[in-house]
N, C-alpha and C positions, 0 to 999 in steps of 0.2 A: 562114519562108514568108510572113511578111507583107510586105505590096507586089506580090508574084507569081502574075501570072495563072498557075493551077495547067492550067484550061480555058478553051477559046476559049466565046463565046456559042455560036457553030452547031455547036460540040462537045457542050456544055451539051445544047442541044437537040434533037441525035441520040439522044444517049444515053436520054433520057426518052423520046421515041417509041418507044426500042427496049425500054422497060422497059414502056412500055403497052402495046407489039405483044406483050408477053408471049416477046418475045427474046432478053432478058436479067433475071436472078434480081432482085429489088427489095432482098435481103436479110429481107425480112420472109417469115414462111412465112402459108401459106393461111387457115389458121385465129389467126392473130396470135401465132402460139408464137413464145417467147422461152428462152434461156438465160442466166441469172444468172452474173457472172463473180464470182469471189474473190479479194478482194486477198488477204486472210490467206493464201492457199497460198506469197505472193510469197517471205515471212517464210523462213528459213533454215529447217531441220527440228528441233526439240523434242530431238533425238538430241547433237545439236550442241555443245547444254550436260553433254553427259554423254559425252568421249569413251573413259572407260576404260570402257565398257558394250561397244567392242567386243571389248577384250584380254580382257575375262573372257564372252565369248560366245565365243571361239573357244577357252578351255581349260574350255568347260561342253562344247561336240562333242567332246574329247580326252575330257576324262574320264568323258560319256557313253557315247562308244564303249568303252571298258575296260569298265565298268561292264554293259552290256549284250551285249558279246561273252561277259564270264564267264556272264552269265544263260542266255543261247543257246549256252554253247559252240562259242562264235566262228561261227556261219553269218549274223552281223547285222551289217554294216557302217553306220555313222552320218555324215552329212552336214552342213552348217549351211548355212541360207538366212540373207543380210543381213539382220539388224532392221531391222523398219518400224512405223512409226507409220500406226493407223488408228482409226477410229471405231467406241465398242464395240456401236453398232446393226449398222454393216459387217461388227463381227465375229460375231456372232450371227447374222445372217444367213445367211453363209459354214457354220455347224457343216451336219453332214450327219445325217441324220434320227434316225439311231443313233449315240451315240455318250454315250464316258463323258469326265463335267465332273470333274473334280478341284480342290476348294479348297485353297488352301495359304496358311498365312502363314508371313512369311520376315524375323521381327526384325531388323536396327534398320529393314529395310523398313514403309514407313505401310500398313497396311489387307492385305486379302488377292490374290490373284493366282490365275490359275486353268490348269489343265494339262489340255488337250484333245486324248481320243487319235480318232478313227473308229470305228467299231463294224468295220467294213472290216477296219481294219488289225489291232485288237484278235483277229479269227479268223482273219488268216492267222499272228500271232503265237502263238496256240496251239498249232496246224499245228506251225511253227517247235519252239516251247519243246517239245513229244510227239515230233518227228521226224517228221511229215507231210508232205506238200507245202503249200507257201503257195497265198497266193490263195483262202483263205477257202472257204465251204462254199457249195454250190449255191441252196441256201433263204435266203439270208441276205437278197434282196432284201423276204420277205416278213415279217420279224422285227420285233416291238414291242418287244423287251428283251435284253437282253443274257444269255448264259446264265450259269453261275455259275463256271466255266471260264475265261470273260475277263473279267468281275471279278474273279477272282483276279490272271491273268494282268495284267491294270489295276493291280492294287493293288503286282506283284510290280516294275512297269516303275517307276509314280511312285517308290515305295521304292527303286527305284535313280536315280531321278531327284533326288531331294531327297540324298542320301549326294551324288551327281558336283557338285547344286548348290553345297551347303557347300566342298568340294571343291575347286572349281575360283574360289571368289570367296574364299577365304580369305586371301590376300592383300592381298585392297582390303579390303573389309568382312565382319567375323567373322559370317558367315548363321546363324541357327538354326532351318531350315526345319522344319515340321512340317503334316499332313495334318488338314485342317479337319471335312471333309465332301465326300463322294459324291453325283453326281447324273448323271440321264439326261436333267431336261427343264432347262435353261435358265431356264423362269421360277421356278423355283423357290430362284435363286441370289441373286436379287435382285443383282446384279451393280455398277449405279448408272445414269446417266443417256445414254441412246443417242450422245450426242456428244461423251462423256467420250472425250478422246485413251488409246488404248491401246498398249503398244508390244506387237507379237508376234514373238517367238522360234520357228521353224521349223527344225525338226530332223527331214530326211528320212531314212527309213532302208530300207536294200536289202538282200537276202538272193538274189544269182543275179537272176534275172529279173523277181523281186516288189519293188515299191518301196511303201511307206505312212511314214507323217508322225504327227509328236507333236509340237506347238507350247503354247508356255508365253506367255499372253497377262497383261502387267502393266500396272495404271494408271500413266499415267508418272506421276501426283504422288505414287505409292507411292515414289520416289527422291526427294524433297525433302528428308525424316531424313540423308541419304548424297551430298548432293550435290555438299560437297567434295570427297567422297573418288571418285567418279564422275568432275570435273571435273582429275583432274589422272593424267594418262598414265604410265606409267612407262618410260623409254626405256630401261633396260636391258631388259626385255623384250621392248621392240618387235625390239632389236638379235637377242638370241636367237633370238627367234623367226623371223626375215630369214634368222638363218643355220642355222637347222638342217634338217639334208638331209631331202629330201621322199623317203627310199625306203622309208615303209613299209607305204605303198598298194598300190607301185608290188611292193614285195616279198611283198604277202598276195594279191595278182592274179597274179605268177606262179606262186603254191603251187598256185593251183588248179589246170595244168598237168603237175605233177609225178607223174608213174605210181608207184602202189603196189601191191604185188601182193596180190591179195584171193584167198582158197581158204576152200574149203569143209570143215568136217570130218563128214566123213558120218557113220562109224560107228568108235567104238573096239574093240577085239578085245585081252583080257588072254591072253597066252602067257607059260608058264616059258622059262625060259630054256633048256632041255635042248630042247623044242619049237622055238625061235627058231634052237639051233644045228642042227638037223635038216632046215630050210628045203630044199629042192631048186628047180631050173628045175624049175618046170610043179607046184609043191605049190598048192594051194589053200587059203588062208582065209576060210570060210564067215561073211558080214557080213551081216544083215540089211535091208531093204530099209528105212532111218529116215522116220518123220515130222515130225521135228526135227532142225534142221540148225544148228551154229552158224557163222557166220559170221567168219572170220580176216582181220585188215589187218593184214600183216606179221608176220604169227603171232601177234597179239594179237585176244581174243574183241574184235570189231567190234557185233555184231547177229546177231539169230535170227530163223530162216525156216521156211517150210514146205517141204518136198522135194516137187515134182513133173514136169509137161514142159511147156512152150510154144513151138508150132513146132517140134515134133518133137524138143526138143532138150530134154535133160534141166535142170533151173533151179532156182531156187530165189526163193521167194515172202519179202518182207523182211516180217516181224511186227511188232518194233520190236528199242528198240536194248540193247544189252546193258551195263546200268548197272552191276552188281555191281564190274567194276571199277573206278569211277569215284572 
């Protein structure tokens, strides 16, 4: 650009008039605000130096979802959101008012990491884990703690979190996850310093129409012990993973379409058999009118109910679900 008149002078000079006539933006705001630019953001991302971080993040979602479909008796399906790198003041910021902190350390990993469920999602998972409906309980915006139900329920999720973690990174590096400490307030974790880069792991999870989330937030310099083994891909895997069919989403989405026939068994009646051959059109067997109904999915005990009517129509009220054969 040097040597080239970019503007004419009575260009020049339009322009400022029109910036004192208040016609055109000065770029400076009213009160002298300013925005600070960052070169460092320019910088590649932190992730970059570590890329087998994503091949063992996307078989930590496989082997999460196994892991918490057997917990829930498959009504949980599990997702993965891309790692990102953010700042652990941002991420502190972001927790929601309730919610359970999980410390973990996870050798030859440096220092600890921490696994943060909702207090949210922790009670529509209860729901879930009893056979309830999700979507958590009416009161819950008014809640200072967690009840003892989803602390368990917390304790039941990490424990299958840390099993899928080992699990699914056993091929890069041999994890020996284990649970440090419990907590509900944040400062209490002493965690480290607000602009320490943190990387977070995002694991959404849906059951039907309810969706909630469980993210595993790590210091990245907790990977500096592991960085070779971090920095180097394994392309057979990648290859595999390229080729292996996607139908078993696509096959647990159609299940839920398929009709099964569900009956009721009202009431049993013991008869000899001399009774049974003496049956006629029009004999009567006198059944009682039950308060207890078990409930049949393809002729296997399902759930028990109550017997009554709604809308005029005879029904049956679901109590819970009938474990005994489980």
């Amino acid at each position: 650009m040097a040597g080239k008149e970019v503007l004419s002078d009575s260009e020049l000079e339009a322009l400022m008039e029109t910036v004192a006539e208040g016609e055109a933006e000065s770029g400076v705001g009213a009160q002298g605000a300013y925005r600070l630019f960052d070169f460092s953001a320019q910088r590649q991302s932190p992730l970059e130096d570590y890329p087998a971080l994503h091949q063992v993040h996307e078989k930590l979602v496989s082997q999460l979802a196994v892991e918490l479909k057997s917990l829930f008796r498959g009504a949980l399906e599990v997702e993965g959101v891309e790692p990102e790198v953010v700042k652990l003041g941002d991420a502190q910021a972001a927790f929601p008012e309730l919610v359970a902190l999980n410390l973990i350390q996870s050798a030859p990993m440096m220092g600890n990491s921490l696994i943060f469920v909702a207090g949210d999602t922790l009670s529509s998972l209860v729901n879930l884990y009893f056979g309830g409906p999700t979507g958590g309980t009416a009161f819950k915006s008014a809640r200072a703690s967690l009840t003892p139900t989803e602390r368990r329920v917390n304790d039941l999720v990490v424990e299958r979190f840390l099993v899928s973690l080992a699990m699914a990174w056993r091929e890069t590096v041999k994890l020996t996850p284990e649970s440090v400490k419990f907590e509900t307030n944040p400062d209490f974790l002493h965690l480290g310093a607000g602009s320490s880069q943190q990387v977070v792991f995002h694991y959404v999870l849906r059951s039907h129409d309810w969706e909630g989330s469980l993210k595993w937030l790590v210091p990245i310099k907790a990977f500096e012990p592991i960085k070779v083994q971090l920095g180097q891909v394994k392309a057979e895997a990648a290859d595999a993973r390229q080729e292996q069919p996607k139908w078993e989403s696509h096959l647990r989405k159609e299940l839920l379409t398929v009709d099964v026939e569900v009956s009721g068994q009202i009431e049993c009646h013991a008869m000899n058999l001399a009774q049974l051959l003496s049956l006629r059109q029009g004999s009567i067997i006198p059944l009682e009118s039950p308060t207890e109904v078990m409930l049949l999915v393809e002729g296997e005990p399902f759930c028990n109910g109550e017997y009554g009517a709604m809308s005029g129509k005879k029904s049956v009220k679901i109590k819970g679900l009938a474990r005994g054969g489980e």
